[in-house]
Each structure stands twice: as C-alpha cells, then as structure tokens.
C-alpha positions, 0 to 999 in steps of 0.5 A: 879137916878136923873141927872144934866148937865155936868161941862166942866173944869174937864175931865171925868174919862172916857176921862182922862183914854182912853187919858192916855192909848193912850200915852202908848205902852207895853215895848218892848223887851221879856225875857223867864222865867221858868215856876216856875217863871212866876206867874202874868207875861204877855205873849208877843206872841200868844201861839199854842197847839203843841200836843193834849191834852191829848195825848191819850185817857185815862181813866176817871176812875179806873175800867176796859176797854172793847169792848162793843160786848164782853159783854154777860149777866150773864157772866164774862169777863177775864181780860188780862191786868193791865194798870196804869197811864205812861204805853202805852198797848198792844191792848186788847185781844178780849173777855176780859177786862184790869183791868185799872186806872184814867189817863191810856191809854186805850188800842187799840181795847176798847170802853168803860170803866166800873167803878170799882164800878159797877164790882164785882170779879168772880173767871173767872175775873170780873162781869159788872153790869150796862149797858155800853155805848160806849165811857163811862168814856173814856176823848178822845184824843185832849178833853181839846186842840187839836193840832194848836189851840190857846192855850193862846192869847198874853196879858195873864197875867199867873194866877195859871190855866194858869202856869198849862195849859202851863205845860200841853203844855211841855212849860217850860219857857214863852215868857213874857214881860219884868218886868216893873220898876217903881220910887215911889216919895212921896212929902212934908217937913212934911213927915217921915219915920216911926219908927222916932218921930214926931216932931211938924207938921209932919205926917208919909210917908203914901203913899210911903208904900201903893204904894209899896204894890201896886205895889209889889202886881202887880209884879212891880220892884219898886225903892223907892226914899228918899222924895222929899223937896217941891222946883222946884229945889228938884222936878227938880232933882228927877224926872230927876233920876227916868226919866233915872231909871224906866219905870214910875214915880209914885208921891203922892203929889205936884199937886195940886194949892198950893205954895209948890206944885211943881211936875206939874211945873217941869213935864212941864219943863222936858217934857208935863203935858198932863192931870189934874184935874179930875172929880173924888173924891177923887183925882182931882188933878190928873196929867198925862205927860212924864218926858224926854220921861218917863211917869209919873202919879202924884196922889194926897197927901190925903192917901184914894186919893192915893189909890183909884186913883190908883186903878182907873186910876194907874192899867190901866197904869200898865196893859198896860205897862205889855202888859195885854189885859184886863187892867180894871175891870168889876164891880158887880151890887148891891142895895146901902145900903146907900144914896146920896142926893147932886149930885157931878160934880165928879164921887164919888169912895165910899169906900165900902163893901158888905153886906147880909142883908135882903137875898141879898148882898148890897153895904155899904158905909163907915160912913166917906169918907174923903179923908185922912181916910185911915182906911176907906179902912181897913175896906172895901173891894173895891169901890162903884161908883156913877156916877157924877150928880147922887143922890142915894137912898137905893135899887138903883143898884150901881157899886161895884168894889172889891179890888180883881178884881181892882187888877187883884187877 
C-alpha cells in the first residue's frame, strides 16, 4: 500500500467516533424484564452464580455407576438402583452398580460411570468390558460455574446462549436497561411515500424504511415522523418534538452545504452541532450535536451513505446508549480481489462480499460504488475498508466487516 499525507479540514472517523461516544452516557434507569422477553436487551449490573452449576454431579451418559474397587475381572456386578434424570439417589450399595441415565445424579459412594455401550446384560446384573478410570463420564458438580463467580458482566447484550445460561441460574427476570426510543426524521420536498405515484421530480422515501430496519433489528423503539419540509421553520419544529420524545434523533438528509439544507442550521439554533464532515465515503456530511439536551446524529441523503454510516458511526451510538461493553466490531482480514489506483483523503467503506476463489476467500467489491446504489448493498454481505491515503492492489489484506458482525447478529 502506498500512502500520502493527511488533509486537516475532515475529522478522522477514528477522531469523530471516540468524540461522539464521549458525549454519551447509557440511559439511566433499569427495568426487569422476563426472560422470555430479554433477547438482545443489555444487563445493566454485574450478574454472580448464585448456586454451582450443575448442582451435583451428574452423569455424562446413560449406563451404569459404580466404585471402581468393586470391580473384579470376568465378573458381574448387581444392579441395585435405577436413577433417572430429577431423582436424588439413595447412596449406592457397596458391590453393585446403579443402572444410571444423562443428567442424573450420581449417587453417593460411586466414582466412575461406564457407558452403556461398553456393558452387556448377565443374568447376575451387568458385565463392564472396557477398562474404567475414576471420575470417567461423570460432569462434577460446579463444572460449568461455581458458586460466586462472575456469571455475566454488566454491558452484556443477552444473545440466545446467554438467555440459556440465566436460566440455568433460575433467574427469571433480567435487570436490563431500559429500551431506547429513537425519532426517524427524513428530509426533503421531493420524498414520498411508497405506494403513492410519483410525480415529476420526486423519488420514494428510501431511507426512512432502511432505518427503521435498522433500528427495529437492534431492538430500538422507533417513532417514525412525517417527512420534514426543506425550511428552518419545518426542521425547527420537528426536531423540538423528537427533542422532548425519543432518546435520540435520527436525520437522512439536510447536512450538507446546499440552500435547502437546513437540519445543521437548527440542530445549532436548538442546542450544539459539535461534529461534521468527515473524512468518510460515503457520507462526509455527517453531523453530530444535541438538540435541547437530546443527542442527535445526522446522516446524509444518499440511500448507500445512510447505510453505511449507520452501521459505521450509527451502531456505536446505539451500543453505548443500550449500555453494551462491546459497541464496534472486529473485522476479518482478507486479500481484496479488487483494485484502487487513486488514493482518497477519505476512508472508503467499499460495499462487499466475500468470495472462494482460487482456495481462499477473497474480499469483492461491488462494480459501482455510487453512493446513491442502494441495490449495491443488496447484493453484498458487509463493508471492505480501505484506509484514506491508500492505493490497493488485488491480493492486499483489506478489512472486511460483515453486515452480521456490524450489527451485533
């Protein structure tokens, strides 16, 4: 890769991010919620083991439980017991064998477990034909977690291993926090809604149904808001409802430099623009502030821009407003199966896929990167990064960030 200097009027994405996350602070204010209902929230406290786990010792296998001196080669052992999976045995007879099943506990007194495939009935009780070491197919008690040690940290985000593991707990309900409300605004005279003719100069609201896919998908409440008009007075107005309504203020559109653009003249009259334009593409005309106290991000107008800055800058947000420890994703390394001869002063997010192609899988770029191609991002399955100052040849290591892992799914 071959390099050039940096250009000092676009913040780094790198710069803008950690700027952004500094202003945030999770919601305050937990609320439990039954398990059932906990998918995808984020603990809000540390989370102990209040009882080992398992419980007991139990069997790793149906077959039969035994003390190992009791063996005596060529010959039977009695079976006393039968112990199924819920019962708590009687300690097992010296001299014989419990006839045992997965997930039982193992009675007191035994030290080994022989799996039934390595016995045979005898009209005495059962024959053991393989060799058998202590402690063999038997889970100790405590194995998985032992009592006062750290379960779950706080800032986990409850996947569908981590709803299993509280109910081995017994826990029921979570202490989560609480779910964040965001306000989509999309802006611009020529939008409409979908389903409605178009007339002469007018396109349909893209952006408003990616970003509520978006959010939906992150388990954000989400209050949709009728398109905004492009005047200070109608951008005035709107953001000071989603101010006092949501927790943060999504916009697509508006922040550019244009005449019509209004959104970064009344985020400053109604509170701080604090970031904008970013060494990013697509999407340098990204703008971050508060609007009476509410924070607000505003994203571009190109459909691709809006994606893809949501997914770079947008996740983070959300992640650290949920109260997430991990709120960014670690990319996979992989040789670029494409080229980039001019080196940009932005960082480039290269709608992507990965491919198999001569025995390893290769990053693809997209033919058109066009910011406003949003069947780009259809076809492809995350983000190839190349880093600003860069060229690129094929076979170079690029970053490539799934849609999967951008979205924490």
């Amino acid at each position: 890769m071959n390099r050039s200097l940096n250009q000092p009027d676009l913040t780094n994405p790198d710069e803008a991010l950690a700027h952004i996350l500094e202003h945030l602070s999770p919601l305050p204010h937990p609320e439990r919620v039954p398990l059932a209902q906990a998918l995808g929230r984020v603990l809000y406290n540390d989370l102990p083991v209040p009882t080992d786990v398992p419980p007991c010792d139990n069997s790793a296998v149906d077959g039969y439980a035994l003390r190992i001196t009791d063996l005596q080669p060529g010959q039977p052992l009695p079976v006393s017991a039968r112990i199924a999976a819920g019962q708590a045995p009687a300690p097992l007879a010296a001299g014989t064998a419990a006839r045992i099943f997965t997930g039982a506990p193992v009675p007191p007194g035994a030290d080994a477990v022989v799996m039934q495939e390595n016995t045979e009935p005898h009209p005495a009780g059962v024959m053991i034909l393989s060799p058998v070491s202590r402690q063999q197919n038997i889970r100790p008690q405590g194995q998985d977690l032992k009592a006062g040690d750290l379960a779950l940290p706080k800032g986990t985000r409850l996947r569908p291993q981590e709803l299993g593991l509280l109910a081995s707990l017994g826990v029921a309900q979570a202490a989560v926090y609480r779910q964040l409300t965001v306000g989509i605004l999309t802006t611009g005279n020529e939008l409409v809604e979908p389903g409605q003719p178009l007339a002469p100069g007018q396109i349909y609201n893209t952006n408003r149904y990616t970003l509520l896919g978006l959010l939906q998908q992150l388990g954000c409440q989400v209050q949709v808001y009728d398109d905004v008009a492009d005047t200070l007075p109608d951008t005035l107005a709107a953001l000071t409802r989603a101010a006092a309504e949501t927790d943060l203020i999504i916009s697509s559109g508006g922040v550019s430099v244009g005449e019509e653009d209004h959104v970064r003249a009344a985020m400053t009259q109604l509170g701080e623009l604090s970031l904008w334009r970013l060494a990013l593409k697509p999407g340098k005309p990204l703008a971050f502030g508060q609007v009476d106290g509410t924070p607000m991000l505003g994203l571009p107008g190109n459909p691709a821009a809006v994606l893809v800055t949501f997914l770079v800058m947008g996740v983070p947000v959300i992640r650290t407003l949920q109260g997430a420890r991990q709120v960014q994703a670690v990319p996979q390394r992989l040789p670029a199966a494409f080229h980039i001869d001019k080196p940009s002063i932005r960082r480039e997010y290269l709608r992507a896929r990965r491919e198999l192609r001569d025995g390893q899988w290769q990053a693809v770029a997209y033919p058109n990167q066009s910011s406003g191609m949003l069947s780009s991002a259809c076809w492809a399955e995350g983000l190839a990064v190349v880093p600003e100052h860069n060229t690129l040849a094929p076979g170079d290591a690029v970053d490539f960030l799934s849609f999967n892992e951008l979205m924490g799914v």
